[in-house]
C-alpha positions in Angstrom: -61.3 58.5 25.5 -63.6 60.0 27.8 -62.8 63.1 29.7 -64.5 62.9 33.1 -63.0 65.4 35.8 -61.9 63.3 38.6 -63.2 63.9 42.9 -59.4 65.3 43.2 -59.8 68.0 40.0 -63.2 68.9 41.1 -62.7 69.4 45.0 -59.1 71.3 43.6 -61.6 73.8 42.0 -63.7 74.0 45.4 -60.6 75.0 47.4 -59.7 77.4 44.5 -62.8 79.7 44.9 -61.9 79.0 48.8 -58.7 80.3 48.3 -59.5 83.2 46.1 -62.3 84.4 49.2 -59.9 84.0 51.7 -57.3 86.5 49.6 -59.9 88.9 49.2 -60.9 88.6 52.8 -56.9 89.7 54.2 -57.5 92.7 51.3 -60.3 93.3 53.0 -59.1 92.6 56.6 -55.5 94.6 55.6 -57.8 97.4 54.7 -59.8 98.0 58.0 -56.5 97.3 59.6 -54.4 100.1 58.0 -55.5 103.2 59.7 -54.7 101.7 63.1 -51.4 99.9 62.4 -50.1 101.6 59.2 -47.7 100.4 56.6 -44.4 99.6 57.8 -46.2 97.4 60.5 -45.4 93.7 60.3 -49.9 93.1 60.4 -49.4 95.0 57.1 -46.9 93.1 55.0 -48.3 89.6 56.6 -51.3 90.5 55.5 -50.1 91.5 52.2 -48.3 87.9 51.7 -51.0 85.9 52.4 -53.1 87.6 50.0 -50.4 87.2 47.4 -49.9 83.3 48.8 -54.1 82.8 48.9 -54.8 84.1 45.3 -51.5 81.9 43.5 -52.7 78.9 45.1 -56.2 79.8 44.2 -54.3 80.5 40.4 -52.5 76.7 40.3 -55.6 75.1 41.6 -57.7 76.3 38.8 -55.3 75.2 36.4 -55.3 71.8 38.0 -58.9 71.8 37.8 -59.2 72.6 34.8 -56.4 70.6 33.2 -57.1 67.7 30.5 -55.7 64.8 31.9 -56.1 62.0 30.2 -57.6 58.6 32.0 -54.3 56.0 32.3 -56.7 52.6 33.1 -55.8 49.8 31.3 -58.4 49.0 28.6 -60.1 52.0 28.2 -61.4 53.1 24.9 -59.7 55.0 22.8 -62.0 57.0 21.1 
């Protein structure tokens, strides 16, 4: 049985590492923001949720990635 990725796992790997830069880019953007608009400022806790949001969907795309799935065509070896 051969274990190719398919175009969906690897472009789901692409968007991961997309994903994972955008989270650290709101860290990043949360952090030049703070001294002007504090913590208790809605920016903040946005800003905070979408880096929490980005980096979980960068988490379950890896793992869809990098998941074994088996190929279903019929008569495909069996190997």
């Amino acid at each position: 049985m051969k274990k190719n990725k398919s175009t969906l796992q690897k472009s789901a790997l692409y968007f991961a590492g997309a994903s994972f830069i955008a989270s650290v880019g709101s860290v990043i953007f949360l952090l030049l923001k703070l001294d002007t608009v504090g913590w208790e400022s809605p920016v903040s806790a946005s800003l905070l949720a979408s880096s929490f949001f980005f980096a979980f969907v960068g988490l379950v795309l890896v793992v869809i990635g990098t998941a074994d799935i088996p190929s279903f065509k019929i008569g495909s070896d069996s190997d």
